[in-house]
N, C-alpha and C positions, 0 to 999 in steps of 0.2 A: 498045403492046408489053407482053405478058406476062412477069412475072419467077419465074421458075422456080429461084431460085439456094436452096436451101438445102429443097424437095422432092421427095421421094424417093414415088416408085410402085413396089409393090410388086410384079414380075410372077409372083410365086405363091400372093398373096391368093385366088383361088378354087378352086386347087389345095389347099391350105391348109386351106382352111375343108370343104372335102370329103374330105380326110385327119384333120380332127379327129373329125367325123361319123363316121367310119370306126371311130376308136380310141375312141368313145364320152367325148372329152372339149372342153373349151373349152379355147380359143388363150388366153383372156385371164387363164386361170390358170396362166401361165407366164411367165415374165421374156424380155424378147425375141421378140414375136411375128412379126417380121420372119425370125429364123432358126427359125421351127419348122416340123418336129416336133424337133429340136437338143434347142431347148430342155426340150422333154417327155421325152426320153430320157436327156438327162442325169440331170433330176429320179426318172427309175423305175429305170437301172439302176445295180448298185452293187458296189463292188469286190469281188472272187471272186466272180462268178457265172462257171459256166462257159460255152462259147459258144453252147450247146444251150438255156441259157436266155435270154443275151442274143439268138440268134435267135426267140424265142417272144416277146421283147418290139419289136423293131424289123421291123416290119411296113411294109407301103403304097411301098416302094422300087422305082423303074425297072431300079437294077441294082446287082451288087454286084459288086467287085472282091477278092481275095483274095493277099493282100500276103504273103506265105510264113510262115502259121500265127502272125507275130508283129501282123497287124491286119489289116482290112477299111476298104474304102473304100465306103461307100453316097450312092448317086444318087437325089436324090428329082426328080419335074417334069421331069426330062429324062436323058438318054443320054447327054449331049456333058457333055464336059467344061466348058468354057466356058459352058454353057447351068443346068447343072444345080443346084442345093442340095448342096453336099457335106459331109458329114465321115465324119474315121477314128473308126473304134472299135479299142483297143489291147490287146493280150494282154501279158500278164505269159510270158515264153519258159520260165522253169525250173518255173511252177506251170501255166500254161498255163491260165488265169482273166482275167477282165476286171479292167483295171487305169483307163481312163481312158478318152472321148470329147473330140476336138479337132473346131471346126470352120474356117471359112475364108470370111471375107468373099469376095462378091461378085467385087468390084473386085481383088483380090489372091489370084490361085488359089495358095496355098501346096501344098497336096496331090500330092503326087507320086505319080503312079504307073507307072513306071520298074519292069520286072522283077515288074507283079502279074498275076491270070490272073482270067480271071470264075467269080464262085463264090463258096462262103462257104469261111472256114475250116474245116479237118478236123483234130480231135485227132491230133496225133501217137501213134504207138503205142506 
């Protein structure tokens, strides 16, 4: 009998590694390479950019969700919910700048999205 208690397969290691290839960097220059690109995005983008440039730096995504101008949810590797790499990227509401990136284990989909639409965020006018 084989015991398998305590490792973990990654199923978006060659997804991953073709997404790094993409953005012209290594996985292994990031903390957590089980949650990247997470990890790589958190490291490049930075509070008050606006969403016009956090879109120019979050790239290589299945899909995006748009949470009513206060965050985005991006899908990497897959579509489904259940299936996919997720996290939020969050806007600051009264400057309307990036303020923070959350992600979400695996095993515990925190991420709601209840009430968002596909797409990216649009400055309010």
């Amino acid at each position: 009998m084989i015991n398998l208690i305590g490792c973990y397969v990654n199923p978006y290691q060659k997804q991953q590694q073709k997404l790094a290839e993409q953005l012209g960097v290594k996985i292994s220059d990031y903390p957590y390479p089980v949650s990247f690109p997470e990890s790589y995005f958190v490291s490049v983008l930075q509070p008050g950019m606006t969403p016009d440039e956090v879109h120019k730096v979050i790239q290589g995504y299945e899909k995006v969700l748009n949470c009513g101008n206060a965050s985005e949810i991006y899908y990497y590797f897959s579509m489904s919910d259940d299936n996919a790499l997720r996290f939020e990227v969050f806007y600051g509401i009264d400057k309307f700048k990036f303020e923070d990136l959350q992600g979400e284990d695996t095993n515990s989909r925190t991420i709601r999205t209840v009430g968002c639409t596909e797409g990216l965020v649009n400055k309010p006018s």
